[in-house]
FIFI-44141 format. One record per residue (C-alpha): x, y, z; residue in one letter. Coordinates in steps of 0.05 Angstrom, whole numbers. Example, Ala and Ser with C-alpha at 12.3 -4.5 7.8 and 13.67 -1.06 7.14 Angstrom:
BEGIN
PT     px     py     pz residuo
PT    246    -90    156       A
PT    273    -21    143       S
This chain:
BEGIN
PT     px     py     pz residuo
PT   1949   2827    457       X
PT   1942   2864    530       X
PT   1886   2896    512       X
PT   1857   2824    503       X
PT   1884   2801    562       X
PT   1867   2863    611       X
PT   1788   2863    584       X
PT   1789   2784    596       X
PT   1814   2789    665       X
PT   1770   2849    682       X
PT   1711   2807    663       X
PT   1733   2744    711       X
PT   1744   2803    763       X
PT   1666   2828    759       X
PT   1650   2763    766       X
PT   1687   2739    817       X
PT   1667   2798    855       X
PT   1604   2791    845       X
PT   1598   2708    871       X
PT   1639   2744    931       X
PT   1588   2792    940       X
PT   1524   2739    943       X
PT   1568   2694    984       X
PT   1569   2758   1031       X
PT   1489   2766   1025       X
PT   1470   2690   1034       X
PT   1520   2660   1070       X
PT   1488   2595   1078       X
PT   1508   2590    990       X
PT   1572   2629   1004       X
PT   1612   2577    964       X
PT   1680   2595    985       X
PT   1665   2585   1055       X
PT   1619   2522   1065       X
PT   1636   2452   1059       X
PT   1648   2429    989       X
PT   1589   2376    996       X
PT   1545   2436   1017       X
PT   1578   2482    959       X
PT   1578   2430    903       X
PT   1513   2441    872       X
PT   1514   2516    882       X
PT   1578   2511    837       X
PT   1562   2475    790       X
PT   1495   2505    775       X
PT   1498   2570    800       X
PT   1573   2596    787       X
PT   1594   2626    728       X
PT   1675   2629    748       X
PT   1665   2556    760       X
PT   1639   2546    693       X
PT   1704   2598    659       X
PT   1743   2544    707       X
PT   1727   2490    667       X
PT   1746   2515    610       X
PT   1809   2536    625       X
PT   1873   2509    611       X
PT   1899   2476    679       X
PT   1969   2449    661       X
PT   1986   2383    702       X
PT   1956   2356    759       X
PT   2017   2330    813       X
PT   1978   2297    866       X
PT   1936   2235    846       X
PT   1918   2172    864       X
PT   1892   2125    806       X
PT   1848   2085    848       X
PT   1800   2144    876       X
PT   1808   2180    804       X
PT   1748   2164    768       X
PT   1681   2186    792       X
PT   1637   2140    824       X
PT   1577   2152    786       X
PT   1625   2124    722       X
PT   1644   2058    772       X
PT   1569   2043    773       X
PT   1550   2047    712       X
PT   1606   2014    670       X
PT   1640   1963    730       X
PT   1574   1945    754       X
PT   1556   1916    689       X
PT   1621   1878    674       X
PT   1598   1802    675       X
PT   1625   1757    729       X
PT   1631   1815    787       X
PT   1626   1789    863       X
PT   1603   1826    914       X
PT   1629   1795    977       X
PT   1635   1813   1042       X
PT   1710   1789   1082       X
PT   1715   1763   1157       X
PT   1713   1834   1195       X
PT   1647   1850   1148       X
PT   1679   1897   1099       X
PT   1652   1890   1019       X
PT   1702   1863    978       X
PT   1687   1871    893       X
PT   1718   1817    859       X
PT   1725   1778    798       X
PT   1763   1724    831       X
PT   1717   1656    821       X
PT   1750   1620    878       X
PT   1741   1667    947       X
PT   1731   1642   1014       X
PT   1684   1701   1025       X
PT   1614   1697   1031       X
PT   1597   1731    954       X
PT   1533   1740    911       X
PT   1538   1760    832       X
PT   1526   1838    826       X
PT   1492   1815    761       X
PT   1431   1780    811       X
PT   1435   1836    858       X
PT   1420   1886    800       X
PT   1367   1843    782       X
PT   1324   1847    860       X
PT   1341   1927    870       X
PT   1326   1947    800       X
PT   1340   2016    779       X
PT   1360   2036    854       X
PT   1419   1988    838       X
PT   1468   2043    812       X
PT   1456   2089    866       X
PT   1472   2032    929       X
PT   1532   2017    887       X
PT   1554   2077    873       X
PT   1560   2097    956       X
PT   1610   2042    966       X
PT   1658   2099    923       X
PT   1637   2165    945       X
PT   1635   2201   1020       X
PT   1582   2246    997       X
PT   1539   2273   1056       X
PT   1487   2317   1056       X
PT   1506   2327   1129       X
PT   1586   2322   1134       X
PT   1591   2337   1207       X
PT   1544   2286   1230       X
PT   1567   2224   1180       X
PT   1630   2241   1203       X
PT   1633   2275   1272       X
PT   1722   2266   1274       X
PT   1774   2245   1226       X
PT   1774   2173   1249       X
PT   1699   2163   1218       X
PT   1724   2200   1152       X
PT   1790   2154   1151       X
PT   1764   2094   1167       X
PT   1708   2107   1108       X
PT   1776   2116   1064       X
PT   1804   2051   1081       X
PT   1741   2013   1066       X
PT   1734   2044    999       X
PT   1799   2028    987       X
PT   1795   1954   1000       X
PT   1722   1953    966       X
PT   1758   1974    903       X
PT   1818   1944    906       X
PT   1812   1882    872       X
PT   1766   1901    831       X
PT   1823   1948    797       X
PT   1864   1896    791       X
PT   1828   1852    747       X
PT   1852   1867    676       X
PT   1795   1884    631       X
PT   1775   1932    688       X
PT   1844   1962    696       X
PT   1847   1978    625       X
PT   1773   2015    628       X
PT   1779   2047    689       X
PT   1855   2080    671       X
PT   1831   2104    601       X
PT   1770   2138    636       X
PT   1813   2180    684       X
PT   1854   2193    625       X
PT   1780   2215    599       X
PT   1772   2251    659       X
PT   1830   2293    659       X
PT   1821   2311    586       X
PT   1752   2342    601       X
PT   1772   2377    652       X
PT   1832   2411    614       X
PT   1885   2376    645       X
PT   1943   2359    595       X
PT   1991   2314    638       X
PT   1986   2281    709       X
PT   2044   2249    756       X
PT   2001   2192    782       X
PT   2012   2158    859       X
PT   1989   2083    852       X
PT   2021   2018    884       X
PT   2038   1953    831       X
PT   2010   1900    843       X
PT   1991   1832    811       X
PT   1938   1840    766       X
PT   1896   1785    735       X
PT   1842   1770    678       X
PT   1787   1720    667       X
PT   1820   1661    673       X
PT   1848   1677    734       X
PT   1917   1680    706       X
PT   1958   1729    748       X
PT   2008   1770    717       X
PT   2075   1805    748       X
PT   2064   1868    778       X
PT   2110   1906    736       X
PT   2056   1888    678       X
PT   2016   1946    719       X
PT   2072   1992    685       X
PT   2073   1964    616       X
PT   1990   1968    617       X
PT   1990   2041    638       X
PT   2047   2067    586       X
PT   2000   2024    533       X
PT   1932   2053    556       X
PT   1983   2124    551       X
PT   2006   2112    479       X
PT   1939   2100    450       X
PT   1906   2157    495       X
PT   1956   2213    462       X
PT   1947   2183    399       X
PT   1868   2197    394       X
PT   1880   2260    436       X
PT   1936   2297    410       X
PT   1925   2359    459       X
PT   1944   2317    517       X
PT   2017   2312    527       X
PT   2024   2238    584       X
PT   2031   2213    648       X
PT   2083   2196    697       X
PT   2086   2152    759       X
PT   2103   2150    836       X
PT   2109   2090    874       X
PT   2060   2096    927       X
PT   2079   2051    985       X
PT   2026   2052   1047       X
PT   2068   2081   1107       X
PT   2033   2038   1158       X
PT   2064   1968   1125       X
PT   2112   1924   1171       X
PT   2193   1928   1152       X
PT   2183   1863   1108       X
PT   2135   1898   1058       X
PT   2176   1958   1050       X
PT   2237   1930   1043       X
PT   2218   1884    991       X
PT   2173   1946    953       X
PT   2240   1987    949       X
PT   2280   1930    919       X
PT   2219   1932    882       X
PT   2215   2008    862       X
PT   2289   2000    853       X
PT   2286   1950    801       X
PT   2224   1984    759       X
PT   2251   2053    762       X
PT   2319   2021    727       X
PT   2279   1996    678       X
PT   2233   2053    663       X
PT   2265   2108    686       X
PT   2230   2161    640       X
PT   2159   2127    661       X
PT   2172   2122    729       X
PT   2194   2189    761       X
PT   2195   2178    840       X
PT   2172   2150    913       X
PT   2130   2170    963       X
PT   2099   2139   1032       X
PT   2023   2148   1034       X
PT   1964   2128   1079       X
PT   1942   2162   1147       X
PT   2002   2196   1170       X
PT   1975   2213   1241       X
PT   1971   2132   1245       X
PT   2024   2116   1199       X
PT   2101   2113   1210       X
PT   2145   2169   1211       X
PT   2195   2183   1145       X
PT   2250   2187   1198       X
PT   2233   2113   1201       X
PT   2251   2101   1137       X
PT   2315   2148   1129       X
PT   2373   2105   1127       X
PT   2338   2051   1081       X
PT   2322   2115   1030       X
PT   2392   2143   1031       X
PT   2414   2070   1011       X
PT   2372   2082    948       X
PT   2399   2107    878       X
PT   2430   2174    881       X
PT   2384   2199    821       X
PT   2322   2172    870       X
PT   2262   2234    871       X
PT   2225   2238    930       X
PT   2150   2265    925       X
PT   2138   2261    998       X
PT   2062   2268   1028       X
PT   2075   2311   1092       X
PT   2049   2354   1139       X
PT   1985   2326   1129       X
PT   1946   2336   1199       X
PT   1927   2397   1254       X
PT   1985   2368   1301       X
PT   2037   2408   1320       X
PT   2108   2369   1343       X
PT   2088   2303   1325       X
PT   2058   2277   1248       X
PT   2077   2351   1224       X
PT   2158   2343   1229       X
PT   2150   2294   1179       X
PT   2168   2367   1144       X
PT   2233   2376   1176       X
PT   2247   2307   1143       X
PT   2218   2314   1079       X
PT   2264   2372   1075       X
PT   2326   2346   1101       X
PT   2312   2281   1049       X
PT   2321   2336    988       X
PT   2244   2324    971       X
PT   2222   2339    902       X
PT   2162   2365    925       X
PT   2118   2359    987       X
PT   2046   2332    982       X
PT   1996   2376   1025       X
PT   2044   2406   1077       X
PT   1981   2435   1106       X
PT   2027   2452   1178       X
PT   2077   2485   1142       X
PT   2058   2556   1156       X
PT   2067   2532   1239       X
PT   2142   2527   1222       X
PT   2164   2597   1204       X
PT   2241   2565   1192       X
PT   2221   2502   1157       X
PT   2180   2557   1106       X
PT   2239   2589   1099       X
PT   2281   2529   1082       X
PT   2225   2505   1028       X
PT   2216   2580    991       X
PT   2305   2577    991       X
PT   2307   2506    959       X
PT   2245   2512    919       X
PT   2212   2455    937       X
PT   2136   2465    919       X
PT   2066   2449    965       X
PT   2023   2406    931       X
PT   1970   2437    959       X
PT   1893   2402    959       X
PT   1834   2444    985       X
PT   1777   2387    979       X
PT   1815   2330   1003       X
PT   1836   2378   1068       X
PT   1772   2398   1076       X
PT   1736   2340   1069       X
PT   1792   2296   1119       X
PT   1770   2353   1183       X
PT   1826   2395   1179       X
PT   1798   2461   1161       X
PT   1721   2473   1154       X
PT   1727   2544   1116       X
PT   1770   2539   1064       X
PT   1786   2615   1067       X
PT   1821   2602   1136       X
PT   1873   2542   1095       X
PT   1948   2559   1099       X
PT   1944   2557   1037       X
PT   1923   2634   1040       X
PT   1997   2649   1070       X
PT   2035   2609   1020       X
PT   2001   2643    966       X
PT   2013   2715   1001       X
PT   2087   2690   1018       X
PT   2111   2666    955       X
PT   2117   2602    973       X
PT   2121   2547    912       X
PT   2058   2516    906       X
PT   2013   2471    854       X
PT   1941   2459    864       X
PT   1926   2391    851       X
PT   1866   2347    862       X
PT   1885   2285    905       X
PT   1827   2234    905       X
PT   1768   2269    866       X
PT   1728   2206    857       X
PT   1718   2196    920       X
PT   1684   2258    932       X
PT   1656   2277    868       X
PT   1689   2316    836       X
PT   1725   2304    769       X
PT   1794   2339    747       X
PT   1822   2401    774       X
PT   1765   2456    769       X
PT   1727   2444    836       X
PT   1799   2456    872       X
PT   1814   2518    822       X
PT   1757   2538    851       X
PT   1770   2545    921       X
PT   1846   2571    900       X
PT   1819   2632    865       X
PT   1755   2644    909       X
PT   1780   2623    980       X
PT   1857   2626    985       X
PT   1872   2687    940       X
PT   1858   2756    954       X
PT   1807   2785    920       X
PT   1843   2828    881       X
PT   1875   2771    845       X
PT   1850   2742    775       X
PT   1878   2708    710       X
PT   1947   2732    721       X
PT   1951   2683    792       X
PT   1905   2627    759       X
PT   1958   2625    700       X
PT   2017   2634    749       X
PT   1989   2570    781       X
PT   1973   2533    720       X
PT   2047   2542    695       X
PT   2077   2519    764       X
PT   2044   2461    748       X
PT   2094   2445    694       X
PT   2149   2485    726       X
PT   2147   2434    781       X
PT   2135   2375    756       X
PT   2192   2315    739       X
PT   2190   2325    665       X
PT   2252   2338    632       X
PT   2271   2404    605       X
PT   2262   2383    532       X
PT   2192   2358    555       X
PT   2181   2422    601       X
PT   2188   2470    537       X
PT   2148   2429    507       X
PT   2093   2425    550       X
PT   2094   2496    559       X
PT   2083   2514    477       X
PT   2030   2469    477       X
PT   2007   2501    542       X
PT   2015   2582    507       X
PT   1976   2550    450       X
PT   1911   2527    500       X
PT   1917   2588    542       X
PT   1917   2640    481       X
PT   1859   2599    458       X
PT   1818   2599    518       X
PT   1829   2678    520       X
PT   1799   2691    449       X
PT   1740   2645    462       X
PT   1728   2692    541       X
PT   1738   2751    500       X
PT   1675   2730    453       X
PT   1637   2682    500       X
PT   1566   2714    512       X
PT   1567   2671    576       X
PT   1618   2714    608       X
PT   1586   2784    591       X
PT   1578   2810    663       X
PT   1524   2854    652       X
PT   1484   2798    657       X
């Protein structure tokens, strides 16, 4: 009933206000404002809307890459111990994990390593996945430091991923992951490639597809609650003409065959180093008519050069547009985007932690939300920093970019774009949503009687 829902949202209020307060009397803890590497602990430990976060229902995530998904504490201690694991190191010196036998890298088995570092193993191993800092701005003084980092753990990984066993673990866990976290569906960015199994047997890359519907089937099965996942082909921006050609014949071909599984394209990778989407114009207006495009733009402090990716994004009828943190420095373009509804996938941590904005209160974000502009919060690549589903970014949505008047009404407005926006199909949409209504009139019976959330305390 409202009076249910007004006492619920009046308790999130006194304590938001009151985290807002302390974050005003200790600034150095003021969550909201310091770098999430800084904040973590504080809220985790300290934060009580953090914790009513977690337990809320969060919809869909609509930006995520599978292979920075899982956390990297979960990397060390279950693909560390997988028998047969090579830790090698490739001609330019970067570590390459692999279960390939026959390399011509210099390797040594992880299971011998283990053996001479002992119980400081999981920690080492655990670095090659996560930019944690204790000192951001010194680790990484620009955005070529924290990129760079990116691309390594990226290519430490890679293979690694790829072997089959592995793929199958790692993809049920950050189905795992989502489900703790609340998190009922996911459209999922990831690249197919070859993967391969003990024998060294390699397998087409379209069996990527058929894997990950599998690992789906059997993942809904044990959890009813959780309603799928789609998929994006991901193809890396800074690849020569060859590549891309031959991955849209190859997105082409997929999408025909699944074309409920697979739901769209998009370019990823740096886009201040990467090539521009007018590059690739004419070759995507060649491409089915039905073709969705999830574009990643927008994605730098730039103005007239990496940001009017936009202006393209928007004149290629995007579905949606990944970060489009330099919107708000093209008062026409946000016109354009609030007109055709085309949402902002919009990623606090992953801005933050790639040295675009320091205090997360100061994000465009801020002015979407105050503008009406369409928007999603979604998560990006949480392993990598971690974090694990979509609380840590709630978070900063409801604490740094809202005003502070706002409370459960904006949290479930954003929640519910999440399913408003994404690809599913109408059917699924309502759908979604009941099952959605269900979780969310849940959660507010169990924050009406929570002893946790009395704010006397």
């Amino acid at each position: 009933s409202l009076s249910f829902l007004i006492k619920v949202n009046n308790k999130f209020k006194a304590l938001k206000d009151k985290e807002l307060l302390n974050g005003y009397i200790n600034p150095e803890k003021n969550v909201p404002g310091i770098h999430f590497f800084k904040g973590k602990s504080y809220m985790e430990n300290d934060s009580r809307v953090f914790r009513l976060l977690k337990k809320m229902p969060k919809g869909a995530t609509l930006n995520f890459h599978t292979m920075s998904s899982v956390t990297s504490e979960w990397i060390a201690q279950n693909i560390s111990l997988t028998p047969g694991l090579l830790n090698c190191t490739s001609k330019d010196g970067t570590i390459i994990l692999t279960f390939r036998q026959k390399t011509n890298m210099a390797c040594t088995k992880v299971s011998e390593e283990r053996e001479k570092y002992g119980s400081e193993y999981n920690k080492l191993f655990e670095s090659l996945f996560n930019l944690y800092s204790p000192t951001p701005e010194v680790t990484y003084p620009t955005k070529k430091e924290i990129w760079n980092r990116y691309k390594t753990m990226y290519y430490t990984i890679f293979d690694v991923i790829n072997y089959l066993p592995v793929f199958r673990a790692f993809h049920w866990q950050m189905l795992e992951q989502l489900y703790e976290d609340n998190i009922m569906y996911a459209e999922i960015r990831l690249d197919f490639f070859p993967l391969y199994d003990e024998n060294n047997k390699i397998y087409p890359a379209n069996q990527t597809i058929t894997e990950l519907k599998d690992i789906e089937q059997k993942f809904k099965q044990e959890h009813p609650e959780f309603f799928g996942i789609k998929l994006i082909h991901a193809i890396i921006r800074s690849h020569n003409d060859t590549i891309i050609n031959h991955q849209l014949e190859q997105f082409v071909t997929y999408q025909a065959a699944y074309p409920d599984f697979i739901i769209g394209l998009d370019f990823v990778g740096h886009e201040d180093n990467g090539r521009r989407l007018v590059e690739f114009a004419e070759r995507l207006s060649n491409l089915p008519k039905s073709t969705k495009f999830f574009f990643v733009a927008g994605e730098t402090n730039r103005l007239g050069s990496t940001d009017l990716n936009l202006v393209d994004a928007v004149l290629l009828n995007a579905t949606r547009i990944g970060y489009g943190y330099a919107l708000n420095k093209h008062p026409i373009l946000m016109k354009e985007v609030k007109r055709r509804n085309i949402p902002i996938e919009v990623c606090p941590i992953s801005n933050q932690i790639q040295k675009l904005v320091l205090d997360l209160r100061n994000h465009p974000a801020a002015m979407f939300m105050s503008q009406n502009i369409p928007m999603v919060i979604a998560n990006d690549a949480p392993g990598f920093w971690g974090a694990q589903g979509l609380s840590y970014d709630y978070y900063y949505a409801i604490m740094s970019l809202a005003s502070k008047q706002d409370g459960l009404a904006t949290l479930k407005q954003l929640v519910w774009n999440s399913i408003q926006y994404s690809a599913l199909s109408a059917e699924e949409k309502k759908k979604a949503e009941e099952k959605l209504q269900n979780q969310w009139n849940k959660f507010i019976k169990e924050m009406l009687n929570d002893p946790e959330f009395e704010t006397e305390v």
